[in-house]
VOMIRO-928961 format. One line per 4 residues: number of its first residue (from 1); for each residue x, y, z of C-alpha. Coordinates in pm, whole numbers. Layout:
<nodes>
NUM) X,Y,Z  ...
</nodes>
This chain:
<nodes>
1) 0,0,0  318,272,46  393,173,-308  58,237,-435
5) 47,551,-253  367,683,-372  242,569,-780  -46,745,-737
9) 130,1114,-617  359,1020,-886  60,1005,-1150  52,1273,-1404
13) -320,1413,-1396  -377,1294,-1765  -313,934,-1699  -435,885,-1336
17) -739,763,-1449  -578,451,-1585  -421,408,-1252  -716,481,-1018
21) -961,149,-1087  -650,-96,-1014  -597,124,-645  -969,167,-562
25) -963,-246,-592  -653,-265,-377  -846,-2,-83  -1168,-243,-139
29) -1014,-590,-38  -800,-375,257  -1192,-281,361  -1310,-598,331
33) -1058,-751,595  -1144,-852,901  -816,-719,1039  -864,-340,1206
37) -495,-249,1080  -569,-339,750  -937,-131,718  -744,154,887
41) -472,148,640  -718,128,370  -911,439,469  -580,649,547
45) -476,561,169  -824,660,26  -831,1025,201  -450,1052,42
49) -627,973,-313  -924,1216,-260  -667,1477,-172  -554,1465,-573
53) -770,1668,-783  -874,1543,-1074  -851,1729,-1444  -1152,1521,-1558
57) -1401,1340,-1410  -1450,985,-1389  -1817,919,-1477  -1819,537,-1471
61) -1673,508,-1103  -1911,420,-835  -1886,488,-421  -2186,303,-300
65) -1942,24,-173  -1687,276,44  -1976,458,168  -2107,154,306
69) -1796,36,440  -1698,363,639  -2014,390,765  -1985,70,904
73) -1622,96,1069  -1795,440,1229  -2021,214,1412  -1744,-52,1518
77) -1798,-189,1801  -1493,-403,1872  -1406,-473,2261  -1140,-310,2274
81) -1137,78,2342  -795,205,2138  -894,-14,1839  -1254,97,1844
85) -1193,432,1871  -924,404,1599  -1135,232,1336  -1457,509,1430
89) -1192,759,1300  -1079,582,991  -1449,533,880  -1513,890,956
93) -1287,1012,788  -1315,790,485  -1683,962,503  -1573,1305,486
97) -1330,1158,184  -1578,1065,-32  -1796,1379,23  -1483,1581,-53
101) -1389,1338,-360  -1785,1357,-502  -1995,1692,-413  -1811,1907,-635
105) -1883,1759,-975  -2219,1684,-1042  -2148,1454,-1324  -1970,1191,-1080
109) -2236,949,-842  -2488,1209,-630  -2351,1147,-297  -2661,1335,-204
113) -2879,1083,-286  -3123,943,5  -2957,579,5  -2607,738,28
117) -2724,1005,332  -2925,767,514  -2588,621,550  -2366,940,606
121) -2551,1162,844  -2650,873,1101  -2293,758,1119  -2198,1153,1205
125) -2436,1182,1478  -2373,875,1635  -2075,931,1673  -2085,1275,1785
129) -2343,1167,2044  -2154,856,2174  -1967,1021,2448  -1871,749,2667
133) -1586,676,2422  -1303,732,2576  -990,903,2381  -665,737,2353
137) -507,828,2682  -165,1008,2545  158,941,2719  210,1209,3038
141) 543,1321,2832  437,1382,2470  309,1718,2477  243,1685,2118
145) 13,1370,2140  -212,1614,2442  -237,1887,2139  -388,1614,1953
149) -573,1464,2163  -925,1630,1982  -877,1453,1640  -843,1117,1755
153) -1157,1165,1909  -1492,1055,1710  -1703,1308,1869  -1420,1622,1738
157) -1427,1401,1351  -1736,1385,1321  -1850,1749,1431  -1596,1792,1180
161) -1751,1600,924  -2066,1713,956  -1980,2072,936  -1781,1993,607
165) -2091,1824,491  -2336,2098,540  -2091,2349,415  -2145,2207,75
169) -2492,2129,87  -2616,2352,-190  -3002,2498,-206  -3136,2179,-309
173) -2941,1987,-127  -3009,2050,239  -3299,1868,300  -3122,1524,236
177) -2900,1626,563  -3171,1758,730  -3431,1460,736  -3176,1200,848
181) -3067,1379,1105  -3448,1457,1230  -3491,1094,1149  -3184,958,1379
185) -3313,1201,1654  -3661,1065,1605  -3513,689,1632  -3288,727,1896
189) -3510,929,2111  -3297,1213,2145  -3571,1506,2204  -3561,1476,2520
193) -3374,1593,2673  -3280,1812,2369  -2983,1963,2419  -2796,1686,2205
197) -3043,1816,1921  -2987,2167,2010  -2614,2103,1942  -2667,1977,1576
201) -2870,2212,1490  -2618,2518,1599  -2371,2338,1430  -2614,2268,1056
205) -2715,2630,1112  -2369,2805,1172  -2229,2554,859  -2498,2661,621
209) -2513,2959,392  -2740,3223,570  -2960,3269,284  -3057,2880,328
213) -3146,2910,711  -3521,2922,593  -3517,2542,484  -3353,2429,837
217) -3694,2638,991  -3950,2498,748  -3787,2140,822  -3853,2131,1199
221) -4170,2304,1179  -4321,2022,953  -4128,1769,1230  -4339,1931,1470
225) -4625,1871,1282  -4565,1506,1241  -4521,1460,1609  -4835,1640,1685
229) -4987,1362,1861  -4703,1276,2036  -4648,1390,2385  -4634,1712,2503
233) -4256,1692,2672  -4127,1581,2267  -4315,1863,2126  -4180,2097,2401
237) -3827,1996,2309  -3822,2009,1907  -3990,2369,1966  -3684,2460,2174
241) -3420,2289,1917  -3675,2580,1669  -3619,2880,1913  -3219,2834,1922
245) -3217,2778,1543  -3415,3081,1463  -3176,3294,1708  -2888,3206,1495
249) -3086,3254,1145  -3021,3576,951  -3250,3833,963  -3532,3816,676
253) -3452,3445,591  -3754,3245,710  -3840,3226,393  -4109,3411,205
257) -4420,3254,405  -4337,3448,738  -4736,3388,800  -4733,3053,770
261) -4477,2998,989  -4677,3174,1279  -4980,2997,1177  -4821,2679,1209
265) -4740,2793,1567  -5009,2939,1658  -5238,2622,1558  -5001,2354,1793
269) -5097,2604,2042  -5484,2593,1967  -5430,2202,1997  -5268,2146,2324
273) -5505,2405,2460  -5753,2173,2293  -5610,1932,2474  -5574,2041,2833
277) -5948,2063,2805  -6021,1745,2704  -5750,1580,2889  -5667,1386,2605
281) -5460,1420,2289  -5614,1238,1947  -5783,1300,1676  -6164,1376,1704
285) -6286,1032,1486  -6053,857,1718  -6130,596,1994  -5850,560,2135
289) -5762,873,2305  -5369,911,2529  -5412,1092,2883  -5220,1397,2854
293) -4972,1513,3134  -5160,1922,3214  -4813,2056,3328  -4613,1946,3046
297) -4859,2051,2843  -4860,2450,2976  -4417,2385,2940  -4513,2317,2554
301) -4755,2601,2511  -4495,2852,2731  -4207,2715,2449  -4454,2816,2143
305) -4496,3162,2314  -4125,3194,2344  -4053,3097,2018  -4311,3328,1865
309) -4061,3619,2029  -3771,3441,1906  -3917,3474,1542  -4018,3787,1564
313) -3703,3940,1646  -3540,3925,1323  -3834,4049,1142  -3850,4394,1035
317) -4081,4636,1165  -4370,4645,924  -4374,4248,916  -4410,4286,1292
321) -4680,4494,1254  -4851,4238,1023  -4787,3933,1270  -4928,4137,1536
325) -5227,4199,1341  -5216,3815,1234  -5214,3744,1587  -5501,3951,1676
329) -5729,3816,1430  -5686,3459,1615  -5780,3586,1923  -6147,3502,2023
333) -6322,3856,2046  -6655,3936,2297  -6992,4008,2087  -7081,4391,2105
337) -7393,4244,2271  -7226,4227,2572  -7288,3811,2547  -7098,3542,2648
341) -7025,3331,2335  -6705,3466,2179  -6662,3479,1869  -6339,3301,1719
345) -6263,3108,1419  -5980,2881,1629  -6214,2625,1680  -6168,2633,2052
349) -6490,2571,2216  -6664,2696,2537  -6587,2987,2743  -6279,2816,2945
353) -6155,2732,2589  -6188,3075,2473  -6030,3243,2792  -5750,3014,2801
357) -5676,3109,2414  -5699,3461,2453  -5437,3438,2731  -5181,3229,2540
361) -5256,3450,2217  -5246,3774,2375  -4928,3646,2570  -4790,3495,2203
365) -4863,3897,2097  -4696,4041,2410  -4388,3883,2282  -4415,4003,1935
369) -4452,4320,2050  -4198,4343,2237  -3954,4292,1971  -4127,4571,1795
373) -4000,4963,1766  -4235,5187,1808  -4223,5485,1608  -4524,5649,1554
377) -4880,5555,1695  -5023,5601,1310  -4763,5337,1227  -4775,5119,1510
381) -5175,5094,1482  -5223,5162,1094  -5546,4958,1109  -5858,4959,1319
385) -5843,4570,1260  -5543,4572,1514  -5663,4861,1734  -6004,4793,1793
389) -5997,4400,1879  -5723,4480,2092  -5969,4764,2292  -6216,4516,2309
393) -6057,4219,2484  -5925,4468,2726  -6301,4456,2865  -6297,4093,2895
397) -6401,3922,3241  -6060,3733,3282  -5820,3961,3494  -5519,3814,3353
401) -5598,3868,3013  -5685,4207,3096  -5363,4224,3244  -5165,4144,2961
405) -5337,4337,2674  -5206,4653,2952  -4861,4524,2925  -4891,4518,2515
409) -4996,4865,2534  -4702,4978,2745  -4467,4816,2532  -4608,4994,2198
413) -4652,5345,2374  -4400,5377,2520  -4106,5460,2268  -3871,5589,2558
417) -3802,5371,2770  -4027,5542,3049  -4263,5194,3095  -4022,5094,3410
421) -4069,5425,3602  -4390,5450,3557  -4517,5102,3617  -4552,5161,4054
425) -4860,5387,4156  -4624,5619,4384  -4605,5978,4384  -4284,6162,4383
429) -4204,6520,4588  -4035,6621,4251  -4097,6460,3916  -3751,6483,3850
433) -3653,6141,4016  -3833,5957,3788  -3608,6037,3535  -3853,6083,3257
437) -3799,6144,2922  -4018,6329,2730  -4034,6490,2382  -4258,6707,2232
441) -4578,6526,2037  -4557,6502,1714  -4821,6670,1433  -4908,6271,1360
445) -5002,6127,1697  -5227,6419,1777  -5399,6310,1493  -5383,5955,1602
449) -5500,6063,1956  -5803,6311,1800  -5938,6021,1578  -5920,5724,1833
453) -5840,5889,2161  -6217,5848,2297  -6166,5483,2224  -5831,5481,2452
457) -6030,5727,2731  -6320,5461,2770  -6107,5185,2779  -5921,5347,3125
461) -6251,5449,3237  -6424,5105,3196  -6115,4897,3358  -6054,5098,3628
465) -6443,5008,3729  -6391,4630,3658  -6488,4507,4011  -6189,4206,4031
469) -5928,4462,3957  -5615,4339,4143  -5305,4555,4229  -5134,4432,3926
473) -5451,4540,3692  -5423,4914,3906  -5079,4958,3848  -5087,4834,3527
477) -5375,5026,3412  -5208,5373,3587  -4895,5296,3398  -5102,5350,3046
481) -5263,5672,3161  -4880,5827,3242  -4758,5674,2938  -5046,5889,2720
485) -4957,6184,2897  -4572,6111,2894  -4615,6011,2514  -4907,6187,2307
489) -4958,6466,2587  -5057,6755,2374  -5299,7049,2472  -5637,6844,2390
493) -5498,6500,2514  -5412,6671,2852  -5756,6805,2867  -5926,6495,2746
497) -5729,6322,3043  -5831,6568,3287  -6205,6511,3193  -6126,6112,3238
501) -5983,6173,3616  -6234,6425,3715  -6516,6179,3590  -6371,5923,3758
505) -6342,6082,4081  -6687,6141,4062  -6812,5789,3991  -6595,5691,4338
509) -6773,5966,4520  -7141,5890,4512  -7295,5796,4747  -7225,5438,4911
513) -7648,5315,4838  -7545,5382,4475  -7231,5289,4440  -7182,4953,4335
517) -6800,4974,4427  -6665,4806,4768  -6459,5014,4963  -6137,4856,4901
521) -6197,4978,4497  -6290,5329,4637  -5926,5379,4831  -5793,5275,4562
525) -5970,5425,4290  -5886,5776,4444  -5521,5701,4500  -5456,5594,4102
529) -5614,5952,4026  -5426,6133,4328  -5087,5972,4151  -5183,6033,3828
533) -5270,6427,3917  -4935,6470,4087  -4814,6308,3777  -4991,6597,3529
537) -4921,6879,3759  -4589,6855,3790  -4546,6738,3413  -4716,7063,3283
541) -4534,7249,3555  -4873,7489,3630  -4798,7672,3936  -5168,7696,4012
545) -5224,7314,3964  -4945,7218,4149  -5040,7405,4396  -5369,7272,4438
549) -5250,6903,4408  -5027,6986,4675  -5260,7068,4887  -5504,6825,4862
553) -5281,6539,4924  -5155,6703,5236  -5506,6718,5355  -5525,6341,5266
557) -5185,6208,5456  -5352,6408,5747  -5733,6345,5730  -5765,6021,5494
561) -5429,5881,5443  -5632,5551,5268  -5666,5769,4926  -5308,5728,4881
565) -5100,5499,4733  -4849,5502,4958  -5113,5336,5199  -5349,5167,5013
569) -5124,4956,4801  -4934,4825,5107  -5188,4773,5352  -5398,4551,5115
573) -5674,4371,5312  -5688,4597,5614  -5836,4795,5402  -6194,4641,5432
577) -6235,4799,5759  -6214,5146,5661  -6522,5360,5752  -6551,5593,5404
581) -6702,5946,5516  -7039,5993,5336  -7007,6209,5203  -6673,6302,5094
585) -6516,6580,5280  -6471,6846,4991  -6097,6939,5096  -5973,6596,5022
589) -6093,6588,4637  -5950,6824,4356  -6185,7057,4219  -6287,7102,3896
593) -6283,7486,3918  -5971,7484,4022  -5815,7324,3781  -6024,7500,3530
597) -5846,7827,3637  -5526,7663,3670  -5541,7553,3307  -5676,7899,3145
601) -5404,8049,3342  -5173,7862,3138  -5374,7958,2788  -5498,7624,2761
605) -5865,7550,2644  -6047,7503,2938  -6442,7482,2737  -6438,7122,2741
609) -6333,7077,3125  -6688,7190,3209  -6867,6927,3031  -6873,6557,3239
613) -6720,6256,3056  -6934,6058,2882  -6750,5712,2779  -6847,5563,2462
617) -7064,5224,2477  -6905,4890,2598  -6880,4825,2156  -6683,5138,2109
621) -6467,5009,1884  -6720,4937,1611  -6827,5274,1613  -6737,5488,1352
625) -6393,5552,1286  -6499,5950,1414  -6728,5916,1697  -6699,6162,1961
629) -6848,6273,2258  -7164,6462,2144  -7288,6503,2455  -7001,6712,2576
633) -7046,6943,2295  -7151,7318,2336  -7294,7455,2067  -7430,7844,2075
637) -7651,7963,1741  -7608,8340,1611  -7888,8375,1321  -7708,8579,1061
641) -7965,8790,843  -7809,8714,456  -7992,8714,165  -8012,8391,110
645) -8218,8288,439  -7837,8112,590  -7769,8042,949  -7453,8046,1051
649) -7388,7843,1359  -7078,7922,1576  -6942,7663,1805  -6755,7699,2109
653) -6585,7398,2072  -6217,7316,1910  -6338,7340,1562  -6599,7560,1409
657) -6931,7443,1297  -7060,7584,1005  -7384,7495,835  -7504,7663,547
661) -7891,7528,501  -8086,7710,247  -8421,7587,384  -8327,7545,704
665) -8595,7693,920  -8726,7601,1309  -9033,7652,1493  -8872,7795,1825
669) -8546,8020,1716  -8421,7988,2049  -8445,7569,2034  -8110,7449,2199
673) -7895,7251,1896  -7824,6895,1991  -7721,6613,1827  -8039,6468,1812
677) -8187,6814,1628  -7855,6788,1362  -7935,6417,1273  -8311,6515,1249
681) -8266,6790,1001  -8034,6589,819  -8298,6311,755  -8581,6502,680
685) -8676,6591,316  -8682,6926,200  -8913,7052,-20  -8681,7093,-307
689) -8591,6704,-270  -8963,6634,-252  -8972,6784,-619  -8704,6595,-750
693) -8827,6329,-637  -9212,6424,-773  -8979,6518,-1116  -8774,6206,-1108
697) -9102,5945,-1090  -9317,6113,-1372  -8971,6082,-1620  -8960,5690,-1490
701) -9360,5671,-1510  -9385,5848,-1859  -9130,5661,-2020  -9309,5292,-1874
705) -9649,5357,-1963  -9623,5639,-2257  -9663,5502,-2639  -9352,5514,-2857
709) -9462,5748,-3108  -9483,5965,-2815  -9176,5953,-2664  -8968,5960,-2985
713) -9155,6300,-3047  -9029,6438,-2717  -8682,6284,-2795  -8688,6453,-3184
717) -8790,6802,-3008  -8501,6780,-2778  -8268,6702,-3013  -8394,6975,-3279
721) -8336,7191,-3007  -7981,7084,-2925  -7915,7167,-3282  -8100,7487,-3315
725) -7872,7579,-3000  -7573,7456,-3137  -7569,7659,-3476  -7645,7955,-3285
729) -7330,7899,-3116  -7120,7865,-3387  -7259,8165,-3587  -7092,8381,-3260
733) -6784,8173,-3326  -6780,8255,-3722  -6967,8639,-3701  -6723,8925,-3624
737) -6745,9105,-3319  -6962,9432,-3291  -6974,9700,-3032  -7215,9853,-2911
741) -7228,10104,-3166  -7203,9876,-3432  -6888,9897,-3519  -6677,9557,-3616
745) -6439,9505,-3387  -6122,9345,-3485  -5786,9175,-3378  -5507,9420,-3432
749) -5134,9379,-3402  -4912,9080,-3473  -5243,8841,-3326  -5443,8952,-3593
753) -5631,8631,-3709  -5924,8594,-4001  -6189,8455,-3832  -6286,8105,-4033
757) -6615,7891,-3919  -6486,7556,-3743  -6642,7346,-4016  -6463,7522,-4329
761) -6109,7497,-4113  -5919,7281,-4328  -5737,6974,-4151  -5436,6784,-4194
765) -5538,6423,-4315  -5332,6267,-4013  -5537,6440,-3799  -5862,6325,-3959
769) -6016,5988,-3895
</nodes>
């Protein structure tokens, strides 16, 4: 064999071919021995020989045989440990040799072929996961055997191998590496615990091309769906091997089907809530149904919710933005009715069904979200398919799910990083502590905030009533209100927000036989507001209002201390035996007046202030697009004597009402304007329109029932007309001008023109058809 290895070096590349059959037979019968020395010396002289590279290919040689072979001695299992170990390494590397030797010319045997990787990969894996292998144990005074002590290992080879394999995998090429190895994993039952699958997979995903990263994520994802009625521990585990593969993926290259990808997700989720329910796993024609294990189930559904994060991260924004509105459209919604069925086209039945799918959807959103940069509230929420849904399970009678849609909010208001000081009801002696950041709003979000701000203003209002609020729910529902002021503050959001505390303040002051609210809710009702005052006063910096704030919670740390939050957050249950005045002593409220004169101090618009807030219905977010609070409108009529009989009404509100009505006429000029008068005299039929519509059914009526003879007579007088007009106009076009004293008038200077009748102008032919 050392001659045959020195004849072929010596081989020119023209005539090697000649040369090659005769040495490939000689490394056969070595493989074929029995003798460990001998297949060992056989592989080390076929890795010498696919070390030569080859001028021209050889297209009638054939590797089934050595691939067979090596992968054989990689699974040797001889006694003893030196010459097992040695033999694993001489098959591995006679693997890696004939990869090397055949994946570059496509003309030679497809070592890509199933039968050949079936083979290949397997033999990698098992050697990489046999770690009880020991290494030969080098001699205490050869340093250079210790620096080698790696490559005589299998496990170092074939990590080796396998990297060299993947590496030149092309596109097509990559799933016949991928399915064996899901394969062995499946057949060796190697999911669990997965961190031997987690290692391949870091090492297929670093080897591969990034552009190719998509195929390794499509791969497991249809694994997972093959093992869907497995258990939920295996499921659990290949969905972990998924989130450390997609962390190492480039960003972009899950492959054009992002959606599909989430939807696959997103319906293992449905299933194993499907599941937990049932408390069995099957199919729903199926008999015989497997008890399912409820806490391994919950670890599976917490890995989908992870993963879902994991994927979103290297997403760009705007595909964010559509997974988030994917996301939303799975989530079972309440009826506007107010009912209990929800609607949802998961197939998740019952209420428990529905409740525990909105809270591993909304959590599966949470994650998204947070992944997400917020920019610009017009961006964030460019659809009321997103925003309103979202409003609407906010209502829902689940506290954690109400919960977590006020944790999605913070993350995609707040675009400074001011979520974590704000998320504690507490109330600072200067608001300089907290450390806030704030920017001027932007011309966009106060348009955001004027279109769907009533929608945000009744969603605070209605969950800061919800009877089952916990702290949690308080804080996190305080933590929204400072992040709208923080964030989209501007002149009428600050208003609108004062309108929202004030009202609410109002609703915990009636009296205790109508008010619904225990006194627990009260305390802490008035020490959310009391913060979130504090919170505007010192934010708009209003001498007048701070003032005033200041005040009344020194009354309260003296008088009531229970309507702060300092108190009523810590003391928790003692605080059912707290005797509530009835009613309220006046000095430990804020008044409205006050801050009324606080605020026009300041120049602000104070008109609205006076008016109590009104929040939308429970549906609010079916309502039109530009619904507003009509009831806080103030509208004051001037009648404005014009010729035409118009009324010009001037409103005292932000904009200025105009209506211009030509018939417009009432029976009591001093009649108040409401909305219920506007929508009245927009319905009704004016006389005019009562004609037109008289005119419009004798045309229909005379053409139905009139005889022909008839109605082509009307037609021939109308058209004899149309002519007669028509030659009138063109003898003004042809006739010269004349004054008024009769005198022709015509064109003088260099624009003189004749005048010529259109229909003796002579034209071009090309412009003729």
């Amino acid at each position: 064999m050392e001659a045959l290895d020195q004849l072929l070096l010596a081989c020119h590349a023209q005539s090697i071919n000649l040369f090659v059959e005769s040495f490939l037979k000689m490394v056969s019968k070595l493989l074929e021995s029995r003798d460990p020395d001998l297949q060992i010396l056989g592989s080390t002289s076929f890795v010498k020989f696919t070390n030569i590279e080859e001028d021209t290919p050889s297209y009638h040689r054939r590797y089934d045989f050595f691939v067979s072979k090596f992968s054989a001695m990689a699974h040797n299992n001889n006694q003893a440990p030196d010459v097992r170990i040695k033999v694993r390494v001489a098959g591995l590397r006679g693997l890696q040799g004939v990869v090397k030797k055949t994946s570059s010319d496509e003309l030679q045997v497809n070592i890509w072929d199933k039968v050949h990787m079936d083979k290949i990969v397997p033999s990698l894996l098992y050697n990489m996961h046999d770690e009880d292998s020991p290494s030969p144990s080098p001699s205490d005074d050869t340093q250079h055997a210790s620096q080698h002590q790696d490559t005589t290992r299998p496990t170092t080879v074939a990590e080796t191998c396998l990297r060299d394999l993947v590496c030149r995998a092309a596109f097509g090429s990559i799933k016949s590496v991928l399915k064996p190895a899901l394969c062995h994993l499946d057949n060796h039952q190697l999911w669990v615990p997965n961190r031997f699958a987690v290692k391949c997979f870091k090492i297929i995903m670093y080897s591969m091309q990034s552009q190719y990263s998509h195929v390794a994520i499509q791969s497991l994802l249809s694994h997972l769906d093959d093992h869907t009625r497995d258990s939920a521990r295996i499921k659990a585990s290949i969905v972990g091997v998924l989130r450390e593969t997609v962390s190492i993926a480039a960003a972009g290259s899950i492959g054009p089907s992002v959606l599909e990808v989430f939807n696959t997700l997103l319906r293992h989720l449905r299933l194993s809530i499907d599941y937990q329910l049932t408390g069995r796993r099957g199919s729903q024609g199926s008999v015989h149904k497997q008890p399912i294990n409820e806490e391994e189930e919950k670890l599976f559904q917490e890995a989908i919710i992870t993963t879902v994060g994991a994927f979103a991260t290297i997403l760009p924004d705007y595909q964010k933005i559509e997974i988030m509105m994917f996301i939303m459209g799975k989530v079972p919604i309440p009826p506007q009715d107010g009912g209990h069925n929800m609607l949802s086209a998961t197939g998740v039945q019952g209420e428990e069904g529905n409740l525990l799918l909105q809270n591993m959807l909304l959590k599966s959103l949470h994650q998204v979200a947070l992944a997400y940069t917020s920019v610009s509230m017009t961006t964030t929420f460019t659809s009321t398919a997103f925003l309103d849904p979202l409003l609407r399970v906010s209502l829902v009678a689940d506290v954690r799910v109400r919960l977590i849609v006020q944790q999605i909010l913070h993350t995609l208001i707040d675009r400074h990083g001011n979520c974590e000081k704000l998320e504690k009801i507490r109330i600072p002696k200067y608001i300089n502590d907290l450390d806030l950041k704030v920017e001027k709003c932007s011309r966009q979000d106060l348009a955001f905030m004027r279109k769907h701000g009533p929608q945000f203003y009744s969603m605070l209002y209605e969950n800061l009533l919800q009877h089952d609020n916990s702290d949690e729910n308080f804080h996190a529902i305080y933590c929204t209100m400072a992040l709208l002021c923080v964030e989209l503050g501007g002149e009428d959001v600050l208003v609108e927000l004062l309108r929202l505390t004030l009202g609410l303040q109002e609703i915990a002051c009636k009296p205790q036989e109508e008010n619904d609210l225990s006194t627990p809710h009260i305390c802490k009702l008035h020490a959310v507001l009391a913060a979130y005052l504090n919170l505007i006063s010192q934010l708009t910096a209003i001498p007048a209002l701070c003032q005033h704030v200041t005040q009344v919670l020194e009354t309260r740390k003296q008088e009531a201390p229970y309507f702060l939050p300092e108190t009523t957050f810590l003391e928790g249950d003692s605080l059912e035996q707290v005797t509530l005045p009835d009613p309220v002593n006046t000095n430990l409220l804020f008044h409205q007046n006050a801050i009324n004169e606080a605020m026009a101090s300041s120049g602000h618009e104070v008109s609205r202030l006076s008016q109590p807030f009104v929040p939308l219905r429970s549906d609010f977010p079916s309502q039109s697009r530009y619904s507003m609070d009509v009831q806080s409108i103030n509208i004051e009529m001037d009648q404005v004597d014009t010729p035409g009989r118009e009324r010009v009404f001037r409103s005292t509100d932000s904009k200025l009402l105009r209506i211009l009505e030509k018939e417009l006429s009432f029976k009591h000029p001093g009649e108040e304007i409401t909305f219920e008068t506007l929508k009245k005299t927009l319905t009704e039929k004016t006389p005019d329109a009562e004609d037109d519509e008289a005119r419009r059914r004798e045309v229909v009526e005379k053409f139905q029932n009139a005889p022909f003879e008839e109605i082509a007579a009307h037609s021939e007088a109308r058209s004899q007309q149309l002519n007669n007009k028509l030659n009138e106009i063109m003898d003004m076009v042809s006739k010269p001008s004349v004054d008024a004293s009769g005198r022709v008038v015509s064109l003088s200077g260099p624009f003189q023109v004749k005048s010529v009748p259109v229909y003796e102008m002579q034209f071009p032919d090309l412009c003729v058809y």
